[in-house]
N, C-alpha and C positions, 0 to 999 in steps of 0.2 A: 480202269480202262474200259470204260462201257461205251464209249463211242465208238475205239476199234471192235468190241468185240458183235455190237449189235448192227451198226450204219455200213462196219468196213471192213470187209472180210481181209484179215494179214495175208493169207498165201495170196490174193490175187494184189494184195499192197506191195507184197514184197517180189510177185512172178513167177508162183511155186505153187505147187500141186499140194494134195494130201500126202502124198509117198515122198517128198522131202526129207534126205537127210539133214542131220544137226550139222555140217558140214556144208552142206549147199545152202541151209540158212541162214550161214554167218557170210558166207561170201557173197548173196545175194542180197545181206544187207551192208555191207561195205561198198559192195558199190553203188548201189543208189543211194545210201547215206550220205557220199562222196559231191554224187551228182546236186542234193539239194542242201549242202550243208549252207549254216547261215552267215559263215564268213567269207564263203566263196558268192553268196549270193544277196551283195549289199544290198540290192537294188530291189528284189522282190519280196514283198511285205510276206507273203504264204509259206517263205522257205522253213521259218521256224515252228511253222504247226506243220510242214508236212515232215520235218525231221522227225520231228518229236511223237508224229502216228509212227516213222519207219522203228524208228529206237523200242513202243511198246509192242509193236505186232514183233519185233525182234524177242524181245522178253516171253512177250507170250509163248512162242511159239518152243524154246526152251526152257519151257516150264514142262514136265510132264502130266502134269495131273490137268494142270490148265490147257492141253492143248489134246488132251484125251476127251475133257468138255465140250473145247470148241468143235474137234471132228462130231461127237457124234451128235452137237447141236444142228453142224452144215447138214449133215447126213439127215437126220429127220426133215430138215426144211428142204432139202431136195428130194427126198422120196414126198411130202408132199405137194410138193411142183409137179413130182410125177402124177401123184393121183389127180390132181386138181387138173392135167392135162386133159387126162381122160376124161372129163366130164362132157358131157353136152351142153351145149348153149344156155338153157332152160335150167340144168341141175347147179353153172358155175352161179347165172344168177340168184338163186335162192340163199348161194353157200355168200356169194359177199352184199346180200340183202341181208342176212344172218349174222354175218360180222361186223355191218353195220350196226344192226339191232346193238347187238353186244357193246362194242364202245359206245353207244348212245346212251345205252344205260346204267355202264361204269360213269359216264359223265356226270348221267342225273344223278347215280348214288353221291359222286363225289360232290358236287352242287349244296345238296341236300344235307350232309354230314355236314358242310361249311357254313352253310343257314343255322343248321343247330348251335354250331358251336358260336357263332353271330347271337343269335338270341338267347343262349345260356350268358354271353358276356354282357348284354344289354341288361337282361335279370340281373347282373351280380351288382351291375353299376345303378342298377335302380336300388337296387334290397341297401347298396352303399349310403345313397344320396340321404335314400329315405329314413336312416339309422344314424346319418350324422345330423337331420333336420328333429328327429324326436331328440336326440339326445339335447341339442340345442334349446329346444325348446322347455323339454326339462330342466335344463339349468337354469334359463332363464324364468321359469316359474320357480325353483330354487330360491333364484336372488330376491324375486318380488314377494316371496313367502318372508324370505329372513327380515326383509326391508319391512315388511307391513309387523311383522315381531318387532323392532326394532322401536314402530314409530308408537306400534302400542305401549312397550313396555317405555318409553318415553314420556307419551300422555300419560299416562299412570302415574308416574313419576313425578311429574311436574303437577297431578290433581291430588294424588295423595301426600308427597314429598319424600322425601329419602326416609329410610329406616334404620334407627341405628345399629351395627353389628353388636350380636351377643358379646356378654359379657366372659372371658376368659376365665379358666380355674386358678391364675396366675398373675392377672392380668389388675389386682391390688395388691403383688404382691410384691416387696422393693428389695435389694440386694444390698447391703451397708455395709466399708471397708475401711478399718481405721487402724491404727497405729495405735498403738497401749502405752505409749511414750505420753502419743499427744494428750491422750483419753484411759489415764489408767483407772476412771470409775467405771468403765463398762465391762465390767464383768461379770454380768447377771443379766438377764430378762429382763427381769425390774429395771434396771437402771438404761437399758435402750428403752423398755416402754413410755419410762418417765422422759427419755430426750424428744423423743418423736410421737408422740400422745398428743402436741397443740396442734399437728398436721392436720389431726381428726382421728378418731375412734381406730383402736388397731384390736383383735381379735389378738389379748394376751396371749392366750393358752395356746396358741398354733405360732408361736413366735420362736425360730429356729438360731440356736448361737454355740459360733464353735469357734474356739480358743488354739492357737495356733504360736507354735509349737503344742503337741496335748501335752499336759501334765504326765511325770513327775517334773518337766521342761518346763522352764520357765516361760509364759507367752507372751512375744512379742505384738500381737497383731491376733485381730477378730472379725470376722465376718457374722453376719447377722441377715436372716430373712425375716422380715417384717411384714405380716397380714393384715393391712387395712380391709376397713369394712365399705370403706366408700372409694372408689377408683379417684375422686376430688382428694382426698389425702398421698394416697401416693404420689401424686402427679406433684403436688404441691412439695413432697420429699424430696421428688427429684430433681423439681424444679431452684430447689433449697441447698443443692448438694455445694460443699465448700464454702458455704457463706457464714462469717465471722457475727453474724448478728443473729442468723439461727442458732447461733450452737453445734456447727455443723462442719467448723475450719477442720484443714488438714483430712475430711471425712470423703468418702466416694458413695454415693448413691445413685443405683441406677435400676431399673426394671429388670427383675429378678427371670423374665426370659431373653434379657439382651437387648433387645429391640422393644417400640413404643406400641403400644397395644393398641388396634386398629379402632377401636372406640375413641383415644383421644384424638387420632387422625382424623376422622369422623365430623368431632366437634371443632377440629379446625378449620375443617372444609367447609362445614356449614356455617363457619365467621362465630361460634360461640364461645371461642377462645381467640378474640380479639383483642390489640392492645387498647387500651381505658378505658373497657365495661367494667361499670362498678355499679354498686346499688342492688333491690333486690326484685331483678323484675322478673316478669313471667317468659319461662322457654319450657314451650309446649316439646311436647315428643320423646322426650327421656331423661330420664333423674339422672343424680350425680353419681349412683352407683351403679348405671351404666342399662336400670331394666325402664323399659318401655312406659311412660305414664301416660296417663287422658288427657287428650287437646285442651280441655278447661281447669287441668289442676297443673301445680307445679311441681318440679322434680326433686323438692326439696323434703328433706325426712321430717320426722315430725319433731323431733325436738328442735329443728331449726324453727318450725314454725312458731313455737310457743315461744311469745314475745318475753318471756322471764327469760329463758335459757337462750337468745338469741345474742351474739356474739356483736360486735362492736364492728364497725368497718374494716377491712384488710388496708394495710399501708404496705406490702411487698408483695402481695400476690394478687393485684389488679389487673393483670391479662386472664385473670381466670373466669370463667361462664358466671354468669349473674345468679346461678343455680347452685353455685357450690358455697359453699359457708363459709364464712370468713375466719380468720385465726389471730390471736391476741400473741403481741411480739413477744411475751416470757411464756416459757413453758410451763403446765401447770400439774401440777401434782394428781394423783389421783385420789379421790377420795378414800379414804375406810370403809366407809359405810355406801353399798352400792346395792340396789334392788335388784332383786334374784327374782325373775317371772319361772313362773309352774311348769315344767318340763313335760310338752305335751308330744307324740308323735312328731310331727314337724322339726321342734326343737332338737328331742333325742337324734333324729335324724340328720342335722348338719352339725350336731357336735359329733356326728362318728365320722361325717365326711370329714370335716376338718381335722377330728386325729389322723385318719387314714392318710390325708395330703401332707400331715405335721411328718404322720413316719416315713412318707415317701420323698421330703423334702429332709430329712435326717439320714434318711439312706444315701442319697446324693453327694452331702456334702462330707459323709464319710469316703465315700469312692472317690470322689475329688480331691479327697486330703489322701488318701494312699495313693493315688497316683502321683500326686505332687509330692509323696514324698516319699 
């Protein structure tokens, strides 16, 4: 109620003095309440604000604590009416030249406060603008960094050419699952190395076979991990798997991690496992067992090269790279008699790799026959 209590004094709204009882204040507002109510007073637009002062100076005035306020608010503003009476001419002017000053300069303070607060929001929306236009432009140096990456490692690319992926620990090395029904000779090393030995050179002694049911059971059925030495034999096993003229019916061969080892993906991306390349021509950039060779040599091992021990054309494995060796349609025996090179460092060293992976690969297929069984 700050318009009754500061613009409109109630006892002189409602007709009443200070000495007012709560009795004479309720009768005093019934009936001037009467007099401007707003249903008696269609016609005048003010009836309902003047109700609605009579109804709060009514409240106020039977309020005690609020109306002990308003007396002794009237009461200082009239004892200073009085003093201000007594002034002379000369002394009133100074007093409202002086209270001019005053609200003049609650104005300007409040002015002033409103500028700041104006130009602290002008800074925010500047510090904004300027923080989404760096940020902006950072990204956009971002992109033209990645882009200009992008077109380098491209040029590159295309000046140097692709590079083939490393060679896996696994990645010659095949998975072979047959029936002892169809294939009751396989029951030795010996006799998978002799089936799968025309594929190409298999690293005997890392050659894993586990007979299934185990003994004293009789076994139905054999799995076999087989390590070639050149990833061009595997591929060619796999590629060989179920065919009646390998020696290979009724047999399941597949890459001993499941999936195709991104080197032969590699060579098919770069078309060097195309269908009807035959013959033995030059592909520069990587040999048949998967490591990196010189632009001017070819990736073929040395006993390929030597025209004595060079193999005969392929007649089933013609989508294979010009680079891998070719294989004669009978399986061939192995010899007795085989050269033993001098066990030097290097040597010693991947014969222990290769036990190490022989026992890690015997571990495996332990855990997977207890599981399975």
């Amino acid at each position: 109620m700050s318009t009754t209590e500061e613009d409109v004094n109630p006892y002189d709204l409602l007709g009443l003095t200070m000495e007012a009882s709560e009795q004479e204040i309720r009768t005093a507002y019934r009936q001037r309440s009467l007099k401007v109510h707003p249903d008696r007073n269609r016609g005048n637009p003010d009836a309902a604000r003047k109700f609605h002062e009579l109804h709060q100076a009514q409240e106020l005035l039977m309020d005690p604590l609020r109306r002990l306020a308003l007396d002794a608010k009237l009461r200082m503003k009239e004892a200073k009416k009085a003093r201000f009476a007594q002034f002379d001419a000369k002394r009133k002017v100074m007093v409202e030249d002086l209270e001019e000053r005053e609200r003049a300069l609650k104005k300007a303070r409040t002015e002033t406060e409103a500028q700041k607060k104006e130009r602290w929001r002008e800074n925010e929306r500047i510090m904004d603008e300027g923080r989404r236009l760096r940020e902006e432009r950072e990204k956009e140096l971002l992109k033209k960094e990645r882009e200009r990456e992008e077109m380098e490692k491209k040029a590159q690319t295309a000046s140097t050419g692709l590079d083939p992926p490393s060679l896996g620990s696994l990645d010659t090395t095949v998975r072979v699952k047959y029936a002892l029904s169809s294939h009751p000779t396989l029951t030795s090393v010996a006799s998978v190395n002799a089936l799968l030995s025309h594929f190409g050179p298999i690293d005997d002694s890392s050659i894993v076979l586990s007979l299934k049911p185990a003994p004293p059971k009789k076994p139905k059925r054999g799995i076999a991990l087989v390590p070639f030495k050149q990833i061009v034999g595997a591929f060619a096993a796999v590629c060989a798997s179920g065919r009646v003229e390998n020696g290979l019916v009724d047999m399941e061969v597949e890459w001993a991690e499941g999936k195709e080892p991104e080197l032969i993906g590699w060579l098919k991306k770069m078309g060097k496992l195309s269908a009807g390349s035959s013959g033995a021509t030059n592909t520069p950039g990587v040999g048949a067992d998967g490591s990196k060779a010189a632009p001017v040599q070819t990736a073929t091992s040395d006993k390929d090269t030597n025209p004595s021990t060079r193999s005969p054309p392929a007649t089933h494995f013609s989508s294979f790279p010009s680079t891998f060796p070719d294989f004669p349609a009978a399986p061939q025996k192995p010899s007795a008699a085989t050269d033993v090179p001098g066990l030097d460092y290097e040597s010693l060293t991947l014969m222990r790799m290769r036990q190490a992976e022989r026992e890690r690969l015997e571990r495996e297929i332990r855990e997977q026959e207890a599981q399975e069984g």
